[in-house]
C-alpha positions as CSV (number, residue, x, y, z in Angstrom):
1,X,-251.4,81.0,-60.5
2,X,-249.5,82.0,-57.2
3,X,-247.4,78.9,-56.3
4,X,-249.2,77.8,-53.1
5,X,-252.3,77.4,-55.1
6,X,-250.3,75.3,-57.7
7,X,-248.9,73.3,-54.5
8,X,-252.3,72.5,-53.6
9,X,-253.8,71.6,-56.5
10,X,-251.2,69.2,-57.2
11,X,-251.0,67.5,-54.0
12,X,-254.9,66.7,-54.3
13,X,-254.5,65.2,-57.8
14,X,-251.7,63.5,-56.0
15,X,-254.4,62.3,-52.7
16,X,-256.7,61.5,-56.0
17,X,-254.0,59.2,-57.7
18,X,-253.7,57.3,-54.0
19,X,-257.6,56.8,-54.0
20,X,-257.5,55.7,-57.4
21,X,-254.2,52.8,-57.1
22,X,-256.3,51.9,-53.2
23,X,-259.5,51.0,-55.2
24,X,-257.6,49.2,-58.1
25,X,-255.7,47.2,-55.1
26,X,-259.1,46.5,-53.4
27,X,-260.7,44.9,-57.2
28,X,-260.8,41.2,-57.4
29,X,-258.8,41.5,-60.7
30,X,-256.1,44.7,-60.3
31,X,-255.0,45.7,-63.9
32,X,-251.7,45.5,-63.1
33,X,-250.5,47.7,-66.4
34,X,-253.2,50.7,-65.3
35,X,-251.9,50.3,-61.8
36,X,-248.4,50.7,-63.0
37,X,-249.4,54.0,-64.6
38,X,-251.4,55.1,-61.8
39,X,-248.4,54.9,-59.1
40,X,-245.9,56.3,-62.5
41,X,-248.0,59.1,-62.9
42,X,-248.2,59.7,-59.2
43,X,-244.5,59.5,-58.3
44,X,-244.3,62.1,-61.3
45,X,-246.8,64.9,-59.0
46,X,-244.8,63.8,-55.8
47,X,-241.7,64.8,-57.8
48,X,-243.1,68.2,-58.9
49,X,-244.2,69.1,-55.6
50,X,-241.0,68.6,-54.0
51,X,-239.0,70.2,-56.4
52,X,-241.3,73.1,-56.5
53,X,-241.0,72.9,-52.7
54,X,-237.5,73.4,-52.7
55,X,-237.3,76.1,-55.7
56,X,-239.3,78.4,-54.0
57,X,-237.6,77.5,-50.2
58,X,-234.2,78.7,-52.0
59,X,-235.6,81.9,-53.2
60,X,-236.9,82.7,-49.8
């Protein structure tokens, strides 16, 4: 998969992730241990994409 298309697919999983922690925020009774993996696995995409960012901005 060309890396563009791997760019966007992970920055909607990422926009996914932020819908996701907004409605467990908006829930009377916020699991706080599945919002705490929600946001971990988030930060993880948002560290992929920027290290794929700058990878392929230092081969170019």
């Amino acid at each position: 998969m060309p890396l563009q298309n791997h760019l966007s697919e992970l920055e909607r999983k990422h926009r996914a992730l932020e819908r996701e922690i907004q409605d467990t925020l908006n829930r009377p009774a916020a699991d706080d241990m599945r919002l705490a993996e929600l946001k971990r696995r988030k930060l993880q995409l948002k560290d992929e994409i920027a290290r794929l960012r700058t990878s392929d901005t230092a081969v170019h």
